[in-house]
N, C-alpha and C positions, 0 to 999 in steps of 0.2 A: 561250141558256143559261138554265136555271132552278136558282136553292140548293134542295139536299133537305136539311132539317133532319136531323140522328142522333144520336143521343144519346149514344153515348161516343164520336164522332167527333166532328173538325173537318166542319161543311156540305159535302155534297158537289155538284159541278156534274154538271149533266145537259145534254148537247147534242144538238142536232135540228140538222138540213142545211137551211138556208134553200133557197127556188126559186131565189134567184142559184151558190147553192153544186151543187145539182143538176143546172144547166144547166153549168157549170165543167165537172162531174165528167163531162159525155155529152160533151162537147168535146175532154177529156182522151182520155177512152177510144176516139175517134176517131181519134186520132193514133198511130201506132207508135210502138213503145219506143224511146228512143234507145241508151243504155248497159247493158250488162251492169255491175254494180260490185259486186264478192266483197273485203271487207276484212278480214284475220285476221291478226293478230299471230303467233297457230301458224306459219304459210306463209309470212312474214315471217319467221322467226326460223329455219325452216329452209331459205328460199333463201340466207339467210348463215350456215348453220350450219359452210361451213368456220373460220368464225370464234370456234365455241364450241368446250370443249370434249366428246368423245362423253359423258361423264358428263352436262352441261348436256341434252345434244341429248336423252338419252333421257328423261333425267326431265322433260322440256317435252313429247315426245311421250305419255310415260302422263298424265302431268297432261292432256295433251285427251284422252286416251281416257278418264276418267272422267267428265269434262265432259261431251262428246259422248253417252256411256250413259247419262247422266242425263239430260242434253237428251231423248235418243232415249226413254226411259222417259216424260216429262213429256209429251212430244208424246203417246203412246200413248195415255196415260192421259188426256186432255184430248179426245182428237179425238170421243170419246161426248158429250161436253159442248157442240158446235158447235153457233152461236146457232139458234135451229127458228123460220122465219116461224109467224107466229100464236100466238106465247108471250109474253107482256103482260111476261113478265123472261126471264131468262138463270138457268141453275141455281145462278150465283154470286149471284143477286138484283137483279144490272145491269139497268138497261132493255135490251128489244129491239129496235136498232134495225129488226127485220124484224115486227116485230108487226101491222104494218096489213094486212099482205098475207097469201098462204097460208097453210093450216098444213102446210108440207112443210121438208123441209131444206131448206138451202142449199148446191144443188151448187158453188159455188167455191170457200165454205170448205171443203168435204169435200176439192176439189182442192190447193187452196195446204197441208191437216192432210196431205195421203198424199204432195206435193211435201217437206213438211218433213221427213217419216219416212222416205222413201227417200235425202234428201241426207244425213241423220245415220248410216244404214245405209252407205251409200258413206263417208262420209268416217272411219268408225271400222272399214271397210276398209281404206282407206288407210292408216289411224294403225298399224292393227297390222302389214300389209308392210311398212311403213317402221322402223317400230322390229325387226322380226325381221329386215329387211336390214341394221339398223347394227350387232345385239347379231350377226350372222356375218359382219360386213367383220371384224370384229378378230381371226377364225380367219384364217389362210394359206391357206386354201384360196379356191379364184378365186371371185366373187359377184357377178352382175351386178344393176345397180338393177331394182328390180319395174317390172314393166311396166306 
């Protein structure tokens, strides 16, 4: 770790991957994933939503759909910005860590930016079947949960 002086900032740290930490990291990626782990409060709160009421439940599900649209906008707008080996910084001004090498993208952040865009695209699918299934359970007529 090296302080970069700034001037209207507090010193910022800069990190490099030691040869112990590089060797870690090929040892790691040797080994298969163990766990899947999806943590949300949203899906939490509507696996017990018999316990709110539908008022609660809806205005919990538009609160993530605005979320999630923002998310989904953020990621959009960010994935042109994905770090490019052989750029001495990052268009934020960050160091690269990909600067030694190429000068080409990096195909896995391009993987993990269009991983991120299509699960915000699914899950603000979902948000909106879900909320259009609860706002017509309260008509009499029969509704079965989306598929």
């Amino acid at each position: 770790m090296e302080r970069e002086e700034q001037e209207t900032r507090p010193d910022r740290k800069v990190y490099q991957i030691t040869q112990a930490g590089l060797e870690a990291l090929a040892a790691w990626q040797e080994r298969p994933p163990s766990v899947f782990q999806l943590r949300d409060e949203l899906l939490l709160k509507v696996l017990f939503g018999s316990f709110a009421s539908p008022e609660a439940m809806k205005k919990n599900l538009q609160a993530g759909i605005v979320q999630h649209e923002r998310r989904l906008l953020q990621y959009r707008q960010e994935l042109p910005y994905l770090p490019v080996r052989g750029m001495a910084h990052q268009p934020s001004g960050r160091p690269n860590p990909y600067a030694s090498a190429t000068s080409e993208e990096d195909l896995y952040f391009r993987l993990v930016g269009r991983f991120a865009i299509e699960f915000e695209k699914m899950y603000l699918k979902w948000l909106s079947e879900t909320l259009e299934y609860l706002e017509g359970s309260e008509a009499p007529a029969e509704n079965k949960p989306p598929e």
